[in-house]
N, C-alpha and C positions, 0 to 999 in steps of 0.2 A: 504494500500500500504506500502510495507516495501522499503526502499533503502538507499545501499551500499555505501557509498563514503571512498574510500582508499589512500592510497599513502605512502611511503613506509619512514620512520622515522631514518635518520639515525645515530642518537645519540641515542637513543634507549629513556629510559624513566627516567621520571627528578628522580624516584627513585633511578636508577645505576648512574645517574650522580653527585648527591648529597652522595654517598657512597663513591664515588671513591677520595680516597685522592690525588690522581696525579692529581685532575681538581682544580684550585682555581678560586672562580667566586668572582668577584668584585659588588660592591655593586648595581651599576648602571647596569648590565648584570643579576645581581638576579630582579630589579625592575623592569625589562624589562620582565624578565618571567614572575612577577605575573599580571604584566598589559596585558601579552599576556591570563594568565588563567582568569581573570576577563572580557576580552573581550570576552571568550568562552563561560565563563557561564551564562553572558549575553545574549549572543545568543541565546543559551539552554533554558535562562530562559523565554525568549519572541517570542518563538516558541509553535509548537505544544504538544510537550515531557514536559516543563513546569519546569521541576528539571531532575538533572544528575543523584542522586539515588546511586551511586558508587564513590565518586570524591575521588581518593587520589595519591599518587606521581605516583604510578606503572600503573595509567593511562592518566599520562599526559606526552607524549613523544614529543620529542624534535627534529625534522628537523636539516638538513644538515645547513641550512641558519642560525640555532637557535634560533628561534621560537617553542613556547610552543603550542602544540595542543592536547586538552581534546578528549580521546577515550572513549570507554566501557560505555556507557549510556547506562541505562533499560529507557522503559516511563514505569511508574507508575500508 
């Protein structure tokens, strides 16, 4: 069984947002990402898929709300 779960990212991904010099993120709003990416790949990792296989900035996009959320997973 394969399935889709979407929804539509509208900071786009922590890659463009970390390039962009007009964003400054404070230290405690950076800590909050990586605990939102480490809750990700937790999930990932105690699921069926087992590892992410792809993890890097350009796939981990960032929500309206600002929350960090790991795209583009193979299972292995």
């Amino acid at each position: 069984m394969i399935t889709l779960v979407s929804g539509f990212c509208t900071k786009g991904a922590l890659q463009d947002i970390l390039e962009n010099i007009d964003i400054k993120l404070e230290m405690m709003f950076v800590s909050s990402l990586i605990s939102d990416l480490v809750k990700g790949m937790l999930y990932l990792h105690n699921s069926e898929l087992g590892v992410h296989g792809n993890l890097r900035s350009s796939n981990c996009l960032v929500s309206s709300r600002w929350t960090l959320q790991v795209s583009n997973f193979i299972k292995l």
